[in-house]
C-alpha positions as CSV (number, residue, x, y, z in Angstrom):
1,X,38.0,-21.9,53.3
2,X,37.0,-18.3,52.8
3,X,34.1,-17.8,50.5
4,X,36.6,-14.4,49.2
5,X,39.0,-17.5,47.6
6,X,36.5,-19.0,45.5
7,X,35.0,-17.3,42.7
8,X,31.4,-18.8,42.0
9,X,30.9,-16.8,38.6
10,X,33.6,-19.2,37.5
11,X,32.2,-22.0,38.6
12,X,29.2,-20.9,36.3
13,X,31.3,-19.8,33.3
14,X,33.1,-22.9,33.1
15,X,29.8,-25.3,32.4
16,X,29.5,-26.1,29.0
17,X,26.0,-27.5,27.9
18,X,25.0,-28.2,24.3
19,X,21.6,-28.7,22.8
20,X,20.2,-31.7,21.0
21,X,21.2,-30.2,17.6
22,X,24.4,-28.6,18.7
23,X,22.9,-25.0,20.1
24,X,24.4,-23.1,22.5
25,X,21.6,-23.5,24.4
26,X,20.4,-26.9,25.9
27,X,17.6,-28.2,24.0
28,X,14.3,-28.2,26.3
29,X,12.9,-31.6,26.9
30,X,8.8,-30.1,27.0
31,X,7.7,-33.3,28.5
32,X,6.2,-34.7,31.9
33,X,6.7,-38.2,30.9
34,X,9.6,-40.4,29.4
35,X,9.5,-43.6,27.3
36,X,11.3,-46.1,27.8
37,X,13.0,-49.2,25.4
38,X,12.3,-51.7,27.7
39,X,10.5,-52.4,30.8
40,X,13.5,-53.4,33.0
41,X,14.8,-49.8,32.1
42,X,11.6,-48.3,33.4
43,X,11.9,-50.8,36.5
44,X,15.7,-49.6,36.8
45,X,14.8,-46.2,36.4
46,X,12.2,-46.0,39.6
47,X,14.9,-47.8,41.9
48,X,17.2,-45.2,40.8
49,X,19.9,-47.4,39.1
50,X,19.2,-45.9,35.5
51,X,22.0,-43.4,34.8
52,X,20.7,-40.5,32.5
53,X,17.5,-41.4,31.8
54,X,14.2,-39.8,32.8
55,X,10.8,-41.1,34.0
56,X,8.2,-38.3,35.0
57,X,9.1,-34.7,35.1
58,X,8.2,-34.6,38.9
59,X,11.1,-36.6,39.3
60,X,13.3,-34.6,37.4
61,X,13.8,-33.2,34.0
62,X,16.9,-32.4,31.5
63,X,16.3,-28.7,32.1
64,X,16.2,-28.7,35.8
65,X,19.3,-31.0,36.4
66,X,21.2,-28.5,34.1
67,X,19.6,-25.8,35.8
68,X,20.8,-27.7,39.3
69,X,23.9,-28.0,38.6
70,X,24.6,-24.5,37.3
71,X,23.0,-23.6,40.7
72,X,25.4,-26.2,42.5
73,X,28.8,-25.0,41.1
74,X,27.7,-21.4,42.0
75,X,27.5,-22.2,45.8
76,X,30.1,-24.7,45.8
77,X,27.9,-27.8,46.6
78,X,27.8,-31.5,45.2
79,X,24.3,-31.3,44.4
80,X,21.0,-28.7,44.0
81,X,17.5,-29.4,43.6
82,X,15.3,-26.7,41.8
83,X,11.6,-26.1,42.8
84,X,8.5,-24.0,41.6
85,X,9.5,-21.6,44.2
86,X,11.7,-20.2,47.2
87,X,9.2,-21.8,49.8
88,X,8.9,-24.6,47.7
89,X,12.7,-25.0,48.7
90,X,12.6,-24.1,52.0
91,X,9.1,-26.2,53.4
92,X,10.5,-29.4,51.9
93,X,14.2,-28.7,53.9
94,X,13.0,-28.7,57.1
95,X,10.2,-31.5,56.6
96,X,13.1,-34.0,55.5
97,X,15.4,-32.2,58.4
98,X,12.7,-32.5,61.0
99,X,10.0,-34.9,62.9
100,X,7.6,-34.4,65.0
101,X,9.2,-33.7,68.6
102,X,11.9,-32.2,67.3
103,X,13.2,-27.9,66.9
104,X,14.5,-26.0,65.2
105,X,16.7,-22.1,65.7
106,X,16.0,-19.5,63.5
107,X,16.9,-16.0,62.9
108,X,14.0,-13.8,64.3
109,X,14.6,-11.4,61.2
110,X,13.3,-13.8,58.2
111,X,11.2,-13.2,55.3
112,X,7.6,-13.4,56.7
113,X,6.9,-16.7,54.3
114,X,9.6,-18.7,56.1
115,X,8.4,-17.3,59.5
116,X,4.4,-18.0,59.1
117,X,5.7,-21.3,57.8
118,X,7.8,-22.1,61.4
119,X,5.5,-20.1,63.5
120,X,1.9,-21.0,62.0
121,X,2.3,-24.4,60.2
122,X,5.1,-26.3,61.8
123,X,3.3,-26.8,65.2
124,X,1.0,-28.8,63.3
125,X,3.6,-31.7,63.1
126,X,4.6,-30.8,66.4
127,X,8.1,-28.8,65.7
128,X,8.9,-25.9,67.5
129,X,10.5,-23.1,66.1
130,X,12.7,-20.8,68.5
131,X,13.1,-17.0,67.4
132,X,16.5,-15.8,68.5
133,X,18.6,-12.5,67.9
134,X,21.1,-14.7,65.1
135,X,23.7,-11.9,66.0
136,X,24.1,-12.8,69.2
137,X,26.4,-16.3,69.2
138,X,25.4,-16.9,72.8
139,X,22.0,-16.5,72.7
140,X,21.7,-19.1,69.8
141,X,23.5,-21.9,71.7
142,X,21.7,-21.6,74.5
143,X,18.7,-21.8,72.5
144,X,19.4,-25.3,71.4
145,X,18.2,-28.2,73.1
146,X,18.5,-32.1,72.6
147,X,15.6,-32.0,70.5
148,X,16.9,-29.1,68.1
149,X,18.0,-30.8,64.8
150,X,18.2,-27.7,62.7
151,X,19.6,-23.8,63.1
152,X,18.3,-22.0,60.4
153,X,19.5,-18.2,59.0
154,X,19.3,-15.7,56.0
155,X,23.0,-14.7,55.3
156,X,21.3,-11.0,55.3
157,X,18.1,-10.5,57.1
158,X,15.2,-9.6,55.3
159,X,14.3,-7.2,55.8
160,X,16.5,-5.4,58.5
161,X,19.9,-6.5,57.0
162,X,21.3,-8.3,59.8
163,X,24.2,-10.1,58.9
164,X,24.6,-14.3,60.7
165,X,28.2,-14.9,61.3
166,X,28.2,-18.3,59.4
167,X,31.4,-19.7,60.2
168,X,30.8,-19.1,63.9
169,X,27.3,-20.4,63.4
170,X,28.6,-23.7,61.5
171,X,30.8,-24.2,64.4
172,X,28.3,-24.2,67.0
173,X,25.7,-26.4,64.7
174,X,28.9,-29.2,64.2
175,X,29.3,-28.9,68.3
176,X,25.5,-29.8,68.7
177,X,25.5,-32.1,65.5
178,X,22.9,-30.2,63.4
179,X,22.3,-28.8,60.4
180,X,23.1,-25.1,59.4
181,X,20.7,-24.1,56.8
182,X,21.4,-20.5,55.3
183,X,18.6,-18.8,52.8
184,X,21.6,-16.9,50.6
185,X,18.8,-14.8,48.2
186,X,20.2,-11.4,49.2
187,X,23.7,-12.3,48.4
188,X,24.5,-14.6,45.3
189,X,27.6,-14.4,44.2
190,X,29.1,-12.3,47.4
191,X,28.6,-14.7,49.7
192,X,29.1,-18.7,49.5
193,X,27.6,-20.4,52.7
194,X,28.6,-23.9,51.6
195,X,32.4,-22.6,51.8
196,X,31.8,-21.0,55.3
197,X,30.3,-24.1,56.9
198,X,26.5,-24.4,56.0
199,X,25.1,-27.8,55.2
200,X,22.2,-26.5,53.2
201,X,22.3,-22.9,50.6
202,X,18.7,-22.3,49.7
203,X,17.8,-19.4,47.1
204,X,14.8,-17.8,46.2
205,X,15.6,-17.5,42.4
206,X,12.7,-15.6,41.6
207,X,14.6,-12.8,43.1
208,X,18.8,-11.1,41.9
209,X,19.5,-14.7,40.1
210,X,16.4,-14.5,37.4
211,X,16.8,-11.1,37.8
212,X,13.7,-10.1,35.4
213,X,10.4,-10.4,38.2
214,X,9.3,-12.5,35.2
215,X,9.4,-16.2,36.9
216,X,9.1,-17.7,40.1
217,X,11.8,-20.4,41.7
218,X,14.0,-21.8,44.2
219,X,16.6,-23.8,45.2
220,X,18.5,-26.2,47.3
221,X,21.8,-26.4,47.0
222,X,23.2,-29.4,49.3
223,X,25.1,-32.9,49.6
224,X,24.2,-35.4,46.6
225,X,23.4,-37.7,49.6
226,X,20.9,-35.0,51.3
227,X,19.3,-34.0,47.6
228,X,18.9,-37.4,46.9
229,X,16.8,-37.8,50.1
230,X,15.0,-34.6,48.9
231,X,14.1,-36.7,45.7
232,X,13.3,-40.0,47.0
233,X,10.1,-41.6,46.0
234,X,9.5,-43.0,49.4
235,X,9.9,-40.2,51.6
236,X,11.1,-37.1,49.7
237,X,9.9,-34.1,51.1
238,X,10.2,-32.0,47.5
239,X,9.3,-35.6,45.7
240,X,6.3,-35.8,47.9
241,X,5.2,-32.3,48.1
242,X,5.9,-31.4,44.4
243,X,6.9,-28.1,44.3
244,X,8.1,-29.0,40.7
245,X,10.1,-26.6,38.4
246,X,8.6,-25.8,35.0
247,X,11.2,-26.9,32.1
248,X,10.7,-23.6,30.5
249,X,11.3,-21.7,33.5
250,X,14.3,-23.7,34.5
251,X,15.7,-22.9,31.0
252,X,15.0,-18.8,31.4
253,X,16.5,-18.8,34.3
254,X,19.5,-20.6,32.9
255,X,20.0,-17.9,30.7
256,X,19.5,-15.2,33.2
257,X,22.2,-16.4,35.6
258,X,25.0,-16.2,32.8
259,X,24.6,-12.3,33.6
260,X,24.0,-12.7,37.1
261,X,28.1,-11.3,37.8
262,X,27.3,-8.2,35.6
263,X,24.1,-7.4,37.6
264,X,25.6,-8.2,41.2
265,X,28.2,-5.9,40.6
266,X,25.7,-2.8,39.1
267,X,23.5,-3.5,41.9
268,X,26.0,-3.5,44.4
269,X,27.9,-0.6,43.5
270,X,24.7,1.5,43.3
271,X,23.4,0.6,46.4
272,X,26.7,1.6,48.0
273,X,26.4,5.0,46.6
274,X,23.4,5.9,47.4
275,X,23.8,4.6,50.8
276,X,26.9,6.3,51.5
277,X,25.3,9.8,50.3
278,X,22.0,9.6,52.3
279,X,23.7,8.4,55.5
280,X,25.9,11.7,55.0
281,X,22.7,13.4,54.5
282,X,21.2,12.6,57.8
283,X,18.9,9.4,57.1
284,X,19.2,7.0,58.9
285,X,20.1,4.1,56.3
286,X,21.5,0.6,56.9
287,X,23.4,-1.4,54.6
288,X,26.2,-3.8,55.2
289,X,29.0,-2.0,52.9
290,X,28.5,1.1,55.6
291,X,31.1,1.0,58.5
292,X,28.2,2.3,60.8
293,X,26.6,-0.8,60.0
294,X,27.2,-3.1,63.3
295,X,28.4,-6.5,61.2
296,X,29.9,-4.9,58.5
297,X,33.8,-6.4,59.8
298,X,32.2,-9.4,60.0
299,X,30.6,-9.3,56.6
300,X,34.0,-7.6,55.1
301,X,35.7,-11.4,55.8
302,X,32.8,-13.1,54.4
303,X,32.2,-11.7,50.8
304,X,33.6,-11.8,47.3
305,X,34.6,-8.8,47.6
306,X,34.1,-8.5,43.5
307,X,30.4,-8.4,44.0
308,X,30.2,-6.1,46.8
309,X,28.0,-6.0,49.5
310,X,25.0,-6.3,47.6
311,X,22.0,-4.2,46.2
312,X,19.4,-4.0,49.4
313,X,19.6,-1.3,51.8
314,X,16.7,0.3,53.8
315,X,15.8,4.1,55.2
316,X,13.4,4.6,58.2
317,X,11.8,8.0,57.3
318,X,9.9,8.1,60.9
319,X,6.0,7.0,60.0
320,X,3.9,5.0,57.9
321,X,2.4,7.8,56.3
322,X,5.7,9.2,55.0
323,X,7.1,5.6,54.0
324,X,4.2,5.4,51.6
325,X,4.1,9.4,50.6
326,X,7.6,8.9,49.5
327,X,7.3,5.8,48.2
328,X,4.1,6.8,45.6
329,X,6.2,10.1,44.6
330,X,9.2,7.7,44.2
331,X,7.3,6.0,41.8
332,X,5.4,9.0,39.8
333,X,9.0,10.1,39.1
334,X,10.1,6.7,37.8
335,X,12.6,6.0,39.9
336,X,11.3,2.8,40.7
337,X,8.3,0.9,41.3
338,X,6.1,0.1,44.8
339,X,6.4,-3.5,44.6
340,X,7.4,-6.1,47.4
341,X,10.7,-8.8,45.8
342,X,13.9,-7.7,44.5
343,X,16.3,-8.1,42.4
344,X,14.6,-6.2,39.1
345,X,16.6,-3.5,37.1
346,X,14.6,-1.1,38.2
347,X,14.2,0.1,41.9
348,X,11.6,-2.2,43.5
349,X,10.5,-0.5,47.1
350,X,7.9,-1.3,49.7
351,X,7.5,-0.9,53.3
352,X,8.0,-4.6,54.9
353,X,6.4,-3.9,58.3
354,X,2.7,-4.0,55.9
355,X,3.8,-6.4,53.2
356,X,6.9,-9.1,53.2
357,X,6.8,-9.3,57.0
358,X,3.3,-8.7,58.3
359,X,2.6,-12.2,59.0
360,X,4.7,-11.4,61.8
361,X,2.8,-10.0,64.7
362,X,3.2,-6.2,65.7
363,X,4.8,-6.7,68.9
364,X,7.4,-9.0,67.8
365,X,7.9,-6.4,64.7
366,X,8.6,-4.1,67.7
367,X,10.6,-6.3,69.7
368,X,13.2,-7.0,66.8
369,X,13.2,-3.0,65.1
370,X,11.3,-3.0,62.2
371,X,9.5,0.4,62.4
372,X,6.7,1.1,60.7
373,X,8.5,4.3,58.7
374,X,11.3,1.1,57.3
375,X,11.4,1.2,53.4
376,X,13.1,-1.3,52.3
377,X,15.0,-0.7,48.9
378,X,15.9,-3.4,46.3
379,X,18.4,-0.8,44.2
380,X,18.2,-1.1,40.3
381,X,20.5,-1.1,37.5
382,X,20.4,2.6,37.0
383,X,23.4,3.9,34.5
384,X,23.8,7.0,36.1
385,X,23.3,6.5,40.0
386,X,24.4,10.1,40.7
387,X,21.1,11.7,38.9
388,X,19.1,8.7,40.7
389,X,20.4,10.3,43.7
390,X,19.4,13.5,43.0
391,X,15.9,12.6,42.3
392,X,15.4,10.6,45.2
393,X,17.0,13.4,47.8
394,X,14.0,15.9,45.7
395,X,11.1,13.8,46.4
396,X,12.6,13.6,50.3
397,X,12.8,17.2,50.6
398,X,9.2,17.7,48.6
399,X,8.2,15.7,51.5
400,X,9.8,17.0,54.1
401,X,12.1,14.3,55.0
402,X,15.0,16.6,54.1
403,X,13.6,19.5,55.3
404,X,16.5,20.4,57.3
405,X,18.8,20.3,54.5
406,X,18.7,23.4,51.5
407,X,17.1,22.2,48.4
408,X,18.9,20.9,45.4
């Protein structure tokens, strides 16, 4: 089923939740522990045989199931689990998913977080990570072996914006009998993994879901049979490791993803007009709505188209040096702030190659294209996009970016 027939923002719209006095928003429970009526209850409880009632908020809260399963009808999923942060969604996934001796395939283009994690701390627990171009279908499947148990993508790179073919990817991890996990933080809404084929959707929600760089999350959004295992007192990964959601984060968030269909769309269509212009004006931009982009038929099949192609682009303006000059005038202008995450109303920029992906060595940097004159651009919810353009082609020319082009 294409993720274009199945409108997630519905999904969201139609959950109703009242509070404990009838508000329109759910009541939050600010507790970390739970009485209980009788002992047997408590006993019930801890075995898992207690239907709606709560122990310790490690376990889980009234705020985060909501949250959850806000989170799970948005992706399509039976289940999600919330945690106190993106990694503290993605290190518990592939600690259930993996044992020592076994592998795992993963895009070579991640966020540096995820890669340190595979690269740096994995090999500890003996699992191997193999780095592979996740564009090329036949160099992934002939980077799995018998001990591979998990291939592992963003839906769009960060930060060079590839674009994993996640149907064909599902296939080949069905044909080898492991799991497809897809990080989906560049592209809620646009994209549903679940619906292409992925057995696990993780978010980072600190990013376009909260949408106000005010709170830090994530998610796993899965089988109720694989977040239960998440959440098992025995050997749960995220019960174990408690990366635990606050209830008062879990409730701001709530509120922030009712708008989250508004945003996608303003994002989107900005960063599509700005990339469009400065791709005519020379740069050299990449951004999946632009037909020069190399996946962008692919990615054409795979989105809502509603919510566009989402609000990340990047331009390589040739150095270092002119990556940060423009990026410092950029933000004496106010047309956005040097700042490494995404998904703000205002223009968040930085230059990954020295901030979300230097834990990844220089030569492999090299190897995969991220240049060291890359900004990558988290586009904002600017009303007028046209005069946002216009200031942003100035400071290029003041720099000399533009210099070949007459000044505005």
């Amino acid at each position: 089923m294409k993720s274009n027939q199945f409108n997630p923002a519905n999904q969201i719209q139609d959950l109703q939740y009242f509070g404990e006095f009838g508000g329109v928003n759910p009541s939050i429970s600010d507790s970390s522990t739970y009485t209980f009526l009788s002992a047997k209850t408590m006993f019930d409880t801890f075995e898992g045989n207690a239907e709606g009632c709560y122990l310790y908020s490690r376990h889980s809260s009234p705020m985060n199931l909501y949250l959850g399963e806000a989170l799970a009808a948005m992706e399509g999923t039976e289940s999600a689990n919330v945690a106190a942060s993106g990694m503290g969604a993605i290190t518990p996934v592939l600690m259930q998913l993996c044992a020592a001796g076994d592998e795992i395939v993963s895009s070579r283009t991640i966020y540096g977080g995820t890669y340190a994690f595979m690269k740096n701390m994995l090999p500890k627990w003996n699992i191997k990570t193999n780095f592979v171009d996740i564009t090329k279908l036949d160099v992934v499947e002939a980077a799995i072996t018998e001990n591979t148990k998990v291939l592992y993508c963003e839906t769009v790179s960060n930060p060079l914006l590839e674009v994993a073919d996640i149907e064909s990817l599902a296939k080949i991890a069905n044909k080898y009998n492991i799991k497809l996990v897809v990080d989906n933080t560049f592209s809620p809404l646009s994209v549903a993994p679940a619906k292409l084929g992925a057995d696990v959707v993780i978010h980072s929600l600190t990013k376009f879901i909260n949408g106000s760089s005010d709170t830090v999350g994530g998610v796993v959004c899965a089988s109720q049979e694989f977040i239960n295992d998440l959440k098992n007192v025995n050997n749960g990964a995220s019960m174990l490791l408690g990366p635990t959601m606050d209830s008062l984060r879990s409730a701001s968030i709530l509120k922030n993803l009712r708008t989250l269909h508004i945003r996608m769309k303003q994002h989107s269509y900005n960063a599509s007009y700005l990339a469009e212009k400065f791709e005519k004006d020379g740069l050299k931009v990449v951004y999946p709505g632009l037909k020069s982009h190399p996946s962008h038929e692919i990615y054409s099949t795979m989105i809502n188209k509603e919510y566009g192609f989402g609000g990340m682009m990047t331009i390589d303006v040739g150095s270092l040096d002119k990556a940060n000059e423009l990026m410092e005038l950029m933000q004496n202008r106010n047309l956005g702030y040097l700042a490494v995450s995404l998904g703000f109303y205002k223009t968040l920029f930085s230059a990954p190659g020295t901030s979300t992906s230097s834990e990844i060595p220089l030569d492999e940097q090299k190897e995969m294209g991220l240049t060291d004159g890359l900004i990558r651009f988290s586009i904002g919810l600017d009303n007028d996009i046209e005069r946002t353009y216009q200031m942003m082609k100035a400071c290029m020319m003041e720099i000399g970016v533009l210099k070949e082009l007459q000044k505005v």
